[in-house]
LOTOR-107787 format. One record per residue: x negated, y, z of N, C-alpha, C, O in turn; residue number from 1. Coordinates in nm, 4 decimals. Example, Ala and Ser with C-alpha at 12.3 -4.5 7.8 and 13.67 -1.06 7.14 Angstrom:
<atom n_east="-1.3190" n_north="-0.5690" n_up="0.7800" ca_east="-1.2300" ca_north="-0.4500" ca_up="0.7800" c_east="-1.3200" c_north="-0.3300" c_up="0.7800" o_east="-1.4236" o_north="-0.3319" o_up="0.8465" i="1"/>
<atom n_east="-1.2850" n_north="-0.2250" n_up="0.7080" ca_east="-1.3670" ca_north="-0.1060" ca_up="0.7140" c_east="-1.2900" c_north="0.0030" c_up="0.7870" o_east="-1.3409" o_north="0.1138" o_up="0.8039" i="2"/>
This chain:
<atom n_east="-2.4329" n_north="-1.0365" n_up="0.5513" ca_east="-2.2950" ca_north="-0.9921" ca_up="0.5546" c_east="-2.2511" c_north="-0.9419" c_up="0.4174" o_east="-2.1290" o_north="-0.9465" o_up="0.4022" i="1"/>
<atom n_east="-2.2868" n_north="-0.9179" n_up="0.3643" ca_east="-2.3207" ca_north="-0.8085" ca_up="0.1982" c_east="-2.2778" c_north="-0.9167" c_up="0.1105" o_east="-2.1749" o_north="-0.9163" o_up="0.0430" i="2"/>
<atom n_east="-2.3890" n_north="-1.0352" n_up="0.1188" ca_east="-2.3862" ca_north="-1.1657" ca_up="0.0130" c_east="-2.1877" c_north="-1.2208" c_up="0.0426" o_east="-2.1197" o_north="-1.2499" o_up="-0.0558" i="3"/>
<atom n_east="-2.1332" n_north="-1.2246" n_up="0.1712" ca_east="-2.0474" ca_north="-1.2573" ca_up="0.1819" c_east="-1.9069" c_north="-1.1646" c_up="0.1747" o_east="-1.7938" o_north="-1.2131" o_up="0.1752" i="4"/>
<atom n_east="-1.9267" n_north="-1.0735" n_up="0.1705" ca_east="-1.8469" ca_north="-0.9774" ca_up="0.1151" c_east="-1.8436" c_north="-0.9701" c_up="-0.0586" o_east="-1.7555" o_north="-0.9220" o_up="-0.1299" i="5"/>
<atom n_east="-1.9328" n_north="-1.0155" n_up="-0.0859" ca_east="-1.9287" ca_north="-0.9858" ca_up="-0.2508" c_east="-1.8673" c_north="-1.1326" c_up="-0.2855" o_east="-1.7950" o_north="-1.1489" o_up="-0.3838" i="6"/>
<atom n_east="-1.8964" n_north="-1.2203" n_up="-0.2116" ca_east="-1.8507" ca_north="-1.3669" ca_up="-0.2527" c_east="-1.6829" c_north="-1.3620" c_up="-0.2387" o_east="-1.5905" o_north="-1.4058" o_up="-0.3074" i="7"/>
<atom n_east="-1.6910" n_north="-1.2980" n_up="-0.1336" ca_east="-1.4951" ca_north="-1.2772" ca_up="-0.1113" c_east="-1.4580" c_north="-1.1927" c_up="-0.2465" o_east="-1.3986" o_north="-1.2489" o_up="-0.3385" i="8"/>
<atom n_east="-1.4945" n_north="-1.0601" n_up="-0.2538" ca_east="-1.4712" ca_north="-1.0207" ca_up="-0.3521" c_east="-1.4396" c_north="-1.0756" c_up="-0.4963" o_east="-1.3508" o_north="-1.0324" o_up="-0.5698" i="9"/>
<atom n_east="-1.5121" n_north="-1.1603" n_up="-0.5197" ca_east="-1.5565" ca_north="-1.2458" ca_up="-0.6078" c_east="-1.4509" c_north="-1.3153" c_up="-0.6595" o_east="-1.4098" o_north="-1.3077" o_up="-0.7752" i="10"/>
<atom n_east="-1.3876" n_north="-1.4151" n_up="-0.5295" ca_east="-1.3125" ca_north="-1.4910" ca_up="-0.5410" c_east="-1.1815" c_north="-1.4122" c_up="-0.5728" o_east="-1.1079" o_north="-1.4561" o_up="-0.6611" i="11"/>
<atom n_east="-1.1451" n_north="-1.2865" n_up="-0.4987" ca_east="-1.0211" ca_north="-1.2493" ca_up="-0.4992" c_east="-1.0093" c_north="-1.1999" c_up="-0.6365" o_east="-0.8989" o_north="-1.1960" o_up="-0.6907" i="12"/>
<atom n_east="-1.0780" n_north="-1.1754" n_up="-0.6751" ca_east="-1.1354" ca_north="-1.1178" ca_up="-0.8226" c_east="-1.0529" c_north="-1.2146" c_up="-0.9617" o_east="-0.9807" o_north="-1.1893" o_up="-1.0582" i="13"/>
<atom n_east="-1.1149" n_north="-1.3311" n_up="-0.9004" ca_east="-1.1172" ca_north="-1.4495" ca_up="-0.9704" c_east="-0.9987" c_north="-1.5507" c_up="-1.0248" o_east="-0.9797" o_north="-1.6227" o_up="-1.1227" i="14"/>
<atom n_east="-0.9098" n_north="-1.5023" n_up="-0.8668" ca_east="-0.8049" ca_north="-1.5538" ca_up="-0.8812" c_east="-0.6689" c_north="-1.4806" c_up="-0.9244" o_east="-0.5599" o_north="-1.5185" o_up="-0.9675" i="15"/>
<atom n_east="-0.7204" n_north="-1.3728" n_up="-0.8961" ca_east="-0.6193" ca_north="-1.2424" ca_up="-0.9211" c_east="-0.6116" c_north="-1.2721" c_up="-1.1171" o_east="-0.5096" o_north="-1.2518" o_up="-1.1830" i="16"/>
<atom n_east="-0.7168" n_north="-1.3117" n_up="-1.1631" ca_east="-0.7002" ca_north="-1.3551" ca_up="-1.2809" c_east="-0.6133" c_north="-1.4353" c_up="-1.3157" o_east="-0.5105" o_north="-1.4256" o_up="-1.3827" i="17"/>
<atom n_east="-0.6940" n_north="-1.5641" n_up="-1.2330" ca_east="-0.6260" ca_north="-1.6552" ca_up="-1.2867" c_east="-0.4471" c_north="-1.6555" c_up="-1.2882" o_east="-0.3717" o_north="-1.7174" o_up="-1.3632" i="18"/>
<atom n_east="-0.4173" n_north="-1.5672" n_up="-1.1819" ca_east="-0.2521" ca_north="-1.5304" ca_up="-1.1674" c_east="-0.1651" c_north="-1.4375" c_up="-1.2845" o_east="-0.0482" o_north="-1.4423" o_up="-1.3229" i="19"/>
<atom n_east="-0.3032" n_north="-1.3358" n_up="-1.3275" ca_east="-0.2632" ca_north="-1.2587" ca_up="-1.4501" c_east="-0.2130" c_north="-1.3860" c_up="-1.5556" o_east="-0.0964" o_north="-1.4090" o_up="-1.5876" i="20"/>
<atom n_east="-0.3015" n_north="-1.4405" n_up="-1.5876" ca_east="-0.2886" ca_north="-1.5629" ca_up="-1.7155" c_east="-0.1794" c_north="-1.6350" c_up="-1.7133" o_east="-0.1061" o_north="-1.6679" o_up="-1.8065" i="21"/>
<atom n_east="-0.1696" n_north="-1.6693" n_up="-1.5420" ca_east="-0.0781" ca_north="-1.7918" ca_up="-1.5872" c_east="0.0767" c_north="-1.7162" c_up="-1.5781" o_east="0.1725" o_north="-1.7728" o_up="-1.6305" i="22"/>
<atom n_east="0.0898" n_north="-1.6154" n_up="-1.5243" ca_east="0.1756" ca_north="-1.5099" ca_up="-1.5510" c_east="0.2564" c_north="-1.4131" c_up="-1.7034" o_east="0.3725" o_north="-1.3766" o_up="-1.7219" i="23"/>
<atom n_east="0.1426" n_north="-1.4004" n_up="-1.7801" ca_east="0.1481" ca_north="-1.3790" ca_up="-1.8864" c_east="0.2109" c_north="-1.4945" c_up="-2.0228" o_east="0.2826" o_north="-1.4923" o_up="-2.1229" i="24"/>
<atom n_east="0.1376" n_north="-1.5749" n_up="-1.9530" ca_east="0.1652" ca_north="-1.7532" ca_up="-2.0487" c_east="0.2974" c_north="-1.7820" c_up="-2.0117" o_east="0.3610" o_north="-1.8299" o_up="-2.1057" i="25"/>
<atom n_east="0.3609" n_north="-1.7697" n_up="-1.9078" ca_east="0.4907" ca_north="-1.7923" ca_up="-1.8394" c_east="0.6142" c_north="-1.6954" c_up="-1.9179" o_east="0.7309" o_north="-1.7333" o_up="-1.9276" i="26"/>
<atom n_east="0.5611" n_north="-1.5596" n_up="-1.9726" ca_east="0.6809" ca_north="-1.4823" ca_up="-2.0134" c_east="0.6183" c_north="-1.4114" c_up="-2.1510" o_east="0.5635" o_north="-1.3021" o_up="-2.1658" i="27"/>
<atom n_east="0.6436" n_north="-1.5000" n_up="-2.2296" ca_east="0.6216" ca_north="-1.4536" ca_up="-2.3868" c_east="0.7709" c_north="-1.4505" c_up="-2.4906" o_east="0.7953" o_north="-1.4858" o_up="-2.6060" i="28"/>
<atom n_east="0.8519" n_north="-1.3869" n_up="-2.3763" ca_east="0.9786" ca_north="-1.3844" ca_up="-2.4756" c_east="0.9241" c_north="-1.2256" c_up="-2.5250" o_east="0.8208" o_north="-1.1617" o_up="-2.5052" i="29"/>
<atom n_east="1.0358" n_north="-1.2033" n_up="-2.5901" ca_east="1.0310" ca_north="-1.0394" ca_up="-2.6966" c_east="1.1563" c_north="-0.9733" c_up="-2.5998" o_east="1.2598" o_north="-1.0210" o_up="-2.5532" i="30"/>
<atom n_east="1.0942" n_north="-0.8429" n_up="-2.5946" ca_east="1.1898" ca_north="-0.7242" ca_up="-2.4889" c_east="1.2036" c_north="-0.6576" c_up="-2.6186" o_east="1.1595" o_north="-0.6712" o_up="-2.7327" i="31"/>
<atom n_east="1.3036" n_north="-0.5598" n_up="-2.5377" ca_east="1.3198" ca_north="-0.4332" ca_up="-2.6241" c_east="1.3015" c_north="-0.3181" c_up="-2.5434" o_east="1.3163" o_north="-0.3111" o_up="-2.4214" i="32"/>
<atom n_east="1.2757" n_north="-0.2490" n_up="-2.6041" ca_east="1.1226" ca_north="-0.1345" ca_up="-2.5514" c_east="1.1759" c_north="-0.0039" c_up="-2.6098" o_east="1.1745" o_north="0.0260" o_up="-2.7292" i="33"/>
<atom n_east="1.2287" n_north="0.0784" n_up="-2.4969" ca_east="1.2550" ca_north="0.2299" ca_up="-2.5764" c_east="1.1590" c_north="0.3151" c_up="-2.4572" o_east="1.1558" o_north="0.3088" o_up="-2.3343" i="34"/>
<atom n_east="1.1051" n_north="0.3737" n_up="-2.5303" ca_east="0.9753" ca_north="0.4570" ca_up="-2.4757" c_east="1.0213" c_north="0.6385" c_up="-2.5259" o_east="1.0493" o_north="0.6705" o_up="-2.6415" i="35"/>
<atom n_east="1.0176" n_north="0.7581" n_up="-2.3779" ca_east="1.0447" ca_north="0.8588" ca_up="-2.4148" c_east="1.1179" c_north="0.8638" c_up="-2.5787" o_east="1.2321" o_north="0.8178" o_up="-2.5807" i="36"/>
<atom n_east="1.0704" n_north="0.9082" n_up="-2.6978" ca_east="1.1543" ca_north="0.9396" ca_up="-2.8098" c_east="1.1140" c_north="0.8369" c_up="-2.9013" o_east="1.1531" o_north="0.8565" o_up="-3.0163" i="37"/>
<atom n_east="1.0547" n_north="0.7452" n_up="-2.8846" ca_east="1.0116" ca_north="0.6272" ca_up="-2.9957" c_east="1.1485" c_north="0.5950" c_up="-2.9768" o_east="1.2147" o_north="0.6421" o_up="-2.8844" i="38"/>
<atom n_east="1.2000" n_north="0.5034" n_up="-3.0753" ca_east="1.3296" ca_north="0.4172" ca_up="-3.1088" c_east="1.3062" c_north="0.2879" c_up="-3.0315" o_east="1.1907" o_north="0.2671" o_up="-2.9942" i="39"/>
<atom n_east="1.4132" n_north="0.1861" n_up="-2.9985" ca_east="1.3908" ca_north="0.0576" ca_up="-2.9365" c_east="1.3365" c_north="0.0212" c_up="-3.0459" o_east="1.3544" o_north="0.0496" o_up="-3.1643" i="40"/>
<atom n_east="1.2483" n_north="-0.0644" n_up="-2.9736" ca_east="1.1873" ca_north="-0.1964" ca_up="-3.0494" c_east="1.1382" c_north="-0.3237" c_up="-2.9964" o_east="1.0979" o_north="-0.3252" o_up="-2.8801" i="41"/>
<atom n_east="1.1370" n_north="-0.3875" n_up="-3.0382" ca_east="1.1138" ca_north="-0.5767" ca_up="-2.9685" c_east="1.0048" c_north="-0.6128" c_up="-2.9994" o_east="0.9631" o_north="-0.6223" o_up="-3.1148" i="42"/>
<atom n_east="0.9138" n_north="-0.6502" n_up="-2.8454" ca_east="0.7771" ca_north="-0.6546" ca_up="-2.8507" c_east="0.7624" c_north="-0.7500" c_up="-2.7877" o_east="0.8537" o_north="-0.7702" o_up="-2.7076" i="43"/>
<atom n_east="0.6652" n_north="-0.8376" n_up="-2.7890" ca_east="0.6604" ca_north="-0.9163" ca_up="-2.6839" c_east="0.5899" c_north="-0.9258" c_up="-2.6060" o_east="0.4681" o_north="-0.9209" o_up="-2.6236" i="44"/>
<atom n_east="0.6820" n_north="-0.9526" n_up="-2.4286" ca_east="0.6804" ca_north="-0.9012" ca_up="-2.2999" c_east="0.5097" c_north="-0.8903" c_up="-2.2653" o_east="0.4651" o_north="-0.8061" o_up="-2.1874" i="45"/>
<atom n_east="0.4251" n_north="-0.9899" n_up="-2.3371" ca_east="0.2915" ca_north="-1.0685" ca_up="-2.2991" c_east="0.2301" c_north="-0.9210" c_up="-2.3136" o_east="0.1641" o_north="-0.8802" o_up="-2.2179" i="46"/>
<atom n_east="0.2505" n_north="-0.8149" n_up="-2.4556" ca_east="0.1527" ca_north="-0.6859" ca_up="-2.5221" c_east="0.2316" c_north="-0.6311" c_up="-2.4395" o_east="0.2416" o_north="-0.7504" o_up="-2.4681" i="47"/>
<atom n_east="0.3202" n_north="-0.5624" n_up="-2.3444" ca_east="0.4218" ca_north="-0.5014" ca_up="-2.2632" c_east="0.3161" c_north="-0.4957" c_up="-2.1339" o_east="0.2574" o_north="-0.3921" o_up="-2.1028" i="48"/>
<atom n_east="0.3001" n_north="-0.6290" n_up="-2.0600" ca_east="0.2675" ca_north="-0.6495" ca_up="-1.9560" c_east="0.1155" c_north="-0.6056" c_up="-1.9361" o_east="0.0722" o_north="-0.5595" o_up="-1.8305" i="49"/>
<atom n_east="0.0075" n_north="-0.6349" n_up="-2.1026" ca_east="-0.1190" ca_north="-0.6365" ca_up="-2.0736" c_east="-0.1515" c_north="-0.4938" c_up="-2.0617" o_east="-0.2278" o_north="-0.4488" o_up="-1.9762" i="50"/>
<atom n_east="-0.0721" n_north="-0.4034" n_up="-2.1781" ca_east="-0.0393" ca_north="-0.2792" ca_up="-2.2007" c_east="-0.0672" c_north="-0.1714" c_up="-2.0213" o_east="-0.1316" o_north="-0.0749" o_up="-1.9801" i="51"/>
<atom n_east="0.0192" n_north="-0.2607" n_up="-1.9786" ca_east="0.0589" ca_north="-0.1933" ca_up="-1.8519" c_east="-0.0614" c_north="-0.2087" c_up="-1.7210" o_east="-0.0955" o_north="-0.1347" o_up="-1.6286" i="52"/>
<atom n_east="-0.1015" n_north="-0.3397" n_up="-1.7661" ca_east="-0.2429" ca_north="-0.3692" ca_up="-1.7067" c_east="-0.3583" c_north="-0.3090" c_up="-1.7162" o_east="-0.4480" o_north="-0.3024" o_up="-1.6322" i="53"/>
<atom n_east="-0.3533" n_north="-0.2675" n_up="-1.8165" ca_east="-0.4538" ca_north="-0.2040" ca_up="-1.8980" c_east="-0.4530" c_north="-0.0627" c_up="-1.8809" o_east="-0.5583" o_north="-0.0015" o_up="-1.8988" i="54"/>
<atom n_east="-0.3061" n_north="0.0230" n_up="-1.8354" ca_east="-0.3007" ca_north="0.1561" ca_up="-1.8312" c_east="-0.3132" c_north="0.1368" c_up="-1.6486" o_east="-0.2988" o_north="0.2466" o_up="-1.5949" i="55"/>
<atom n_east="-0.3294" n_north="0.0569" n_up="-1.5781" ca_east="-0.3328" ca_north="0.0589" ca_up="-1.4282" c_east="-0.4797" c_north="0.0534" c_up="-1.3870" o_east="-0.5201" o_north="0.1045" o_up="-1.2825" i="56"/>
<atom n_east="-0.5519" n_north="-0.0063" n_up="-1.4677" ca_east="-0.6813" ca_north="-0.0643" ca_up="-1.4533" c_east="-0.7987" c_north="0.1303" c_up="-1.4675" o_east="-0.8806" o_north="0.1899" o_up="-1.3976" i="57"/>
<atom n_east="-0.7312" n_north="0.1501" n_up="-1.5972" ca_east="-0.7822" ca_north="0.2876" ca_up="-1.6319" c_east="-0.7717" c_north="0.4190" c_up="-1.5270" o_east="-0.8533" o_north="0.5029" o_up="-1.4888" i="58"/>
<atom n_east="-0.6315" n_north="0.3943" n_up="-1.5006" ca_east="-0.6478" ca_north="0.5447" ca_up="-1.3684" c_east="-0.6801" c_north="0.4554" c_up="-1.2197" o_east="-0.6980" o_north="0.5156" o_up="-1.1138" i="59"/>
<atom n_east="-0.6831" n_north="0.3498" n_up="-1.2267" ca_east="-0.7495" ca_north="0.2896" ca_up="-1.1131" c_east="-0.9112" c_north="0.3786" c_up="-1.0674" o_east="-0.9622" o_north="0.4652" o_up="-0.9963" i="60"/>
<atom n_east="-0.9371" n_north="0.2614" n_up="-1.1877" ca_east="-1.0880" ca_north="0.2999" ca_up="-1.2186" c_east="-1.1316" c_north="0.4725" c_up="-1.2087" o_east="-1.2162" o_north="0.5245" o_up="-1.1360" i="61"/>
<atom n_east="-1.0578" n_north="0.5243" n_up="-1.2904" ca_east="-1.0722" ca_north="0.7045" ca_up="-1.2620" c_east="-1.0690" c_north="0.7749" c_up="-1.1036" o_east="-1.1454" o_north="0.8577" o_up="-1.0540" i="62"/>
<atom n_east="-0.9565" n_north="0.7110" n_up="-1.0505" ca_east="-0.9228" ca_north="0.7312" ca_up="-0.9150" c_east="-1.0400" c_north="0.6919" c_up="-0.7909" o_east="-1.0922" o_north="0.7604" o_up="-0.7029" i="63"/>
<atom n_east="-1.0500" n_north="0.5803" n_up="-0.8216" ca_east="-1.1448" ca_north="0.4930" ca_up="-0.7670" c_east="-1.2986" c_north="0.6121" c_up="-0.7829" o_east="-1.3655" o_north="0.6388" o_up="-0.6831" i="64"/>
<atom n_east="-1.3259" n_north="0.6593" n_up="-0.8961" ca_east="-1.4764" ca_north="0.7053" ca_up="-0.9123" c_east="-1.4699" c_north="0.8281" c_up="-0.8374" o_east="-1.5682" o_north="0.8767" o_up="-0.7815" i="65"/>
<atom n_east="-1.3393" n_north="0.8851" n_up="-0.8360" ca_east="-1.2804" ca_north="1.0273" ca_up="-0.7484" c_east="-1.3175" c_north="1.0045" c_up="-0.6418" o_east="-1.4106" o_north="1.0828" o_up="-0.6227" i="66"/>
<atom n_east="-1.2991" n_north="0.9266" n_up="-0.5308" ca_east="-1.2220" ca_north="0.8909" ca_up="-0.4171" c_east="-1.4007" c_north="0.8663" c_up="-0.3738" o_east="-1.4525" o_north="0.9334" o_up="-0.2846" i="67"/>
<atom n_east="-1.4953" n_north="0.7376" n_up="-0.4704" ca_east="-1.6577" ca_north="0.7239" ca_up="-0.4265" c_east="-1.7157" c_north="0.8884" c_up="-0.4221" o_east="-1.7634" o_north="0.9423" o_up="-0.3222" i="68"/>
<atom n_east="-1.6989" n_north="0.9482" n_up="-0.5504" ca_east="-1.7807" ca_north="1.0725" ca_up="-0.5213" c_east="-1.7610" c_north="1.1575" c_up="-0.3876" o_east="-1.8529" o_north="1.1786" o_up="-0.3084" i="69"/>
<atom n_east="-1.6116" n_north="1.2106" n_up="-0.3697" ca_east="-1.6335" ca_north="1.2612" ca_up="-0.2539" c_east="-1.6590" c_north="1.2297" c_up="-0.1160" o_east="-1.6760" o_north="1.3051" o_up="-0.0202" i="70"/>
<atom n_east="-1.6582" n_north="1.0475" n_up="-0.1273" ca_east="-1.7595" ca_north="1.0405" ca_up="-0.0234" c_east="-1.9097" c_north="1.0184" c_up="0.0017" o_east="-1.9662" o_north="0.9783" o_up="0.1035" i="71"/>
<atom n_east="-1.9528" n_north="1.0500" n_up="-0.1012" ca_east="-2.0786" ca_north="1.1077" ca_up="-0.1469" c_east="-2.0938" c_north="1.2154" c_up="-0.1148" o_east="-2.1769" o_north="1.2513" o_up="-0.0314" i="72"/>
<atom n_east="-2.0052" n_north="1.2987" n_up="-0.1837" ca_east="-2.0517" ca_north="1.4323" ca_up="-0.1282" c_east="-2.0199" c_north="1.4646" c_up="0.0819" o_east="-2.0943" o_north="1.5383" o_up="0.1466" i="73"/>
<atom n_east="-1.9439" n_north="1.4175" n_up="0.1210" ca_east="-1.9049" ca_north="1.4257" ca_up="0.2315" c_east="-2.0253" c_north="1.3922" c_up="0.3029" o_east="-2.0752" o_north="1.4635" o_up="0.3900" i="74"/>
<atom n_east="-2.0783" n_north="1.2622" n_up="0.2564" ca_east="-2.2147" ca_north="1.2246" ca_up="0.3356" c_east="-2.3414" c_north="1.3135" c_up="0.2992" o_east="-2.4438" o_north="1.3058" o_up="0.3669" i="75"/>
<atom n_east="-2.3333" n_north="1.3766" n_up="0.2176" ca_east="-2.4798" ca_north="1.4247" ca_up="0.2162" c_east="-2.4205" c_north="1.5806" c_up="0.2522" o_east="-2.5088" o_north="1.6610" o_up="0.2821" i="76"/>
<atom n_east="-2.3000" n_north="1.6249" n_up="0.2525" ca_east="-2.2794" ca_north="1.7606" ca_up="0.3482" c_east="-2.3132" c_north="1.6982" c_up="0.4765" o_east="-2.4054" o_north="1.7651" o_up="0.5232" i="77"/>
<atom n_east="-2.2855" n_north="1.6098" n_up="0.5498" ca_east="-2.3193" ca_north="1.5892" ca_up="0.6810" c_east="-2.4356" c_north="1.5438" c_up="0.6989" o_east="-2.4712" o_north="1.5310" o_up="0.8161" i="78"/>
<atom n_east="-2.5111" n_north="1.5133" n_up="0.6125" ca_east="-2.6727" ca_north="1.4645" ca_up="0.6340" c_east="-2.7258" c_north="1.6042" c_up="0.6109" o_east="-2.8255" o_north="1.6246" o_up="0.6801" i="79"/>
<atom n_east="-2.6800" n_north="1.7376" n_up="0.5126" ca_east="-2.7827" ca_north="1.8535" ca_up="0.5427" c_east="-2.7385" c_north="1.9087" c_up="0.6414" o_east="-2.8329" o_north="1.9640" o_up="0.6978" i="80"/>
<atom n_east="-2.6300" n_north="1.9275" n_up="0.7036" ca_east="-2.5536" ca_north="1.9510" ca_up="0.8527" c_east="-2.6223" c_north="1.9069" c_up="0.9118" o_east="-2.6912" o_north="1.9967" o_up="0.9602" i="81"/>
<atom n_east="-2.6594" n_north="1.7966" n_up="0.9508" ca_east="-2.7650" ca_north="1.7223" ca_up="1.0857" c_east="-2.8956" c_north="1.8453" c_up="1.0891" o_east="-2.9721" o_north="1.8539" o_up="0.9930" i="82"/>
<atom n_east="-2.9064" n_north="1.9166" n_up="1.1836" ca_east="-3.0301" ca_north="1.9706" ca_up="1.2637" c_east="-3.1295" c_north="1.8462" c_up="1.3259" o_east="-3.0931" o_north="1.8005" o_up="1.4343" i="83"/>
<atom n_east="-3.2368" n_north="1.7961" n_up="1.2721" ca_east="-3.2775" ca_north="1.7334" ca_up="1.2923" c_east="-3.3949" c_north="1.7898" c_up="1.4290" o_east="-3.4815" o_north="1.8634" o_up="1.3816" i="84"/>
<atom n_east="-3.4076" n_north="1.7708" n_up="1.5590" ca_east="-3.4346" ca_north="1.8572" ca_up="1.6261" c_east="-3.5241" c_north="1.7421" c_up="1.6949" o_east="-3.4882" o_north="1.6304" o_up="1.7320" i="85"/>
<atom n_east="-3.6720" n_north="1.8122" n_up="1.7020" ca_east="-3.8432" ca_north="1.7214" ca_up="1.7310" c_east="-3.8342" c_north="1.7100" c_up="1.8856" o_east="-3.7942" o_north="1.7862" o_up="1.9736" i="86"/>
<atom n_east="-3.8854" n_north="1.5891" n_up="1.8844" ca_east="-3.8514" ca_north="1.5589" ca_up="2.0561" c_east="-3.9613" c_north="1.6720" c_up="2.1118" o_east="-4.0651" o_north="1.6810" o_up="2.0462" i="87"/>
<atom n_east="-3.9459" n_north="1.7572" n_up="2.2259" ca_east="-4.0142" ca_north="1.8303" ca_up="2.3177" c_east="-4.1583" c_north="1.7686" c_up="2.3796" o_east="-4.1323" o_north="1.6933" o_up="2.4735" i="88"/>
<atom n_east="-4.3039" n_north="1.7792" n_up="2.3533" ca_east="-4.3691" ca_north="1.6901" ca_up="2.4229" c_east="-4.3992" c_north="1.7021" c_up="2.5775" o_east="-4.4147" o_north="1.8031" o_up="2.6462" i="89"/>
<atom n_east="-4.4035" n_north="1.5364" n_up="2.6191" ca_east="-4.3825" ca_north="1.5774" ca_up="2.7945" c_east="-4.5927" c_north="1.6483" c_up="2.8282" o_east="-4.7001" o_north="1.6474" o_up="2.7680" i="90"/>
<atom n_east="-4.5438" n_north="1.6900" n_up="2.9413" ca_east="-4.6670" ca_north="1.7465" ca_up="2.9950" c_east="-4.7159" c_north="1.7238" c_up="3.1093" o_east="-4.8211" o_north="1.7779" o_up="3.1433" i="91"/>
């Protein structure tokens, strides 16, 4: 079940790419870009878009390592919680 979960993964992985690319290749005109107090400026959309990819990917990833640890910790509070209690022997 594992091998096939990672293969899905894999793929969605894979293609989610291939959609970035052909997405990116599709819109290489020049924007104009006013950011909090920087001045406009004309960039093009392609460094805009990866930019933005790139700042989603990062608190993803941060979020993502948040979200594993505490269920880490959740599981091993409930694994020292378990009273592990010795079966009674019959007589």
């Amino acid at each position: 079940m594992s091998g096939l979960r990672n293969n899905l993964r894999m793929l969605i992985v894979i293609l989610a790419v291939i959609l970035v690319i052909v997405f990116l290749l599709q819109n290489t005109k020049t924007v104009p870009v006013k950011f909090l107090f920087f001045d406009e400026t004309d960039i093009p959309s392609v460094v805009l878009i990866m930019v933005t990819l790139l700042f989603g990917f990062v608190v993803g990833y941060f979020l993502g390592g948040t979200r594993s640890r505490r269920k880490a910790q959740a599981l091993e509070q409930q694994r020292s919680s378990d009273v592990v209690v010795p079966p009674t022997p019959s007589e």
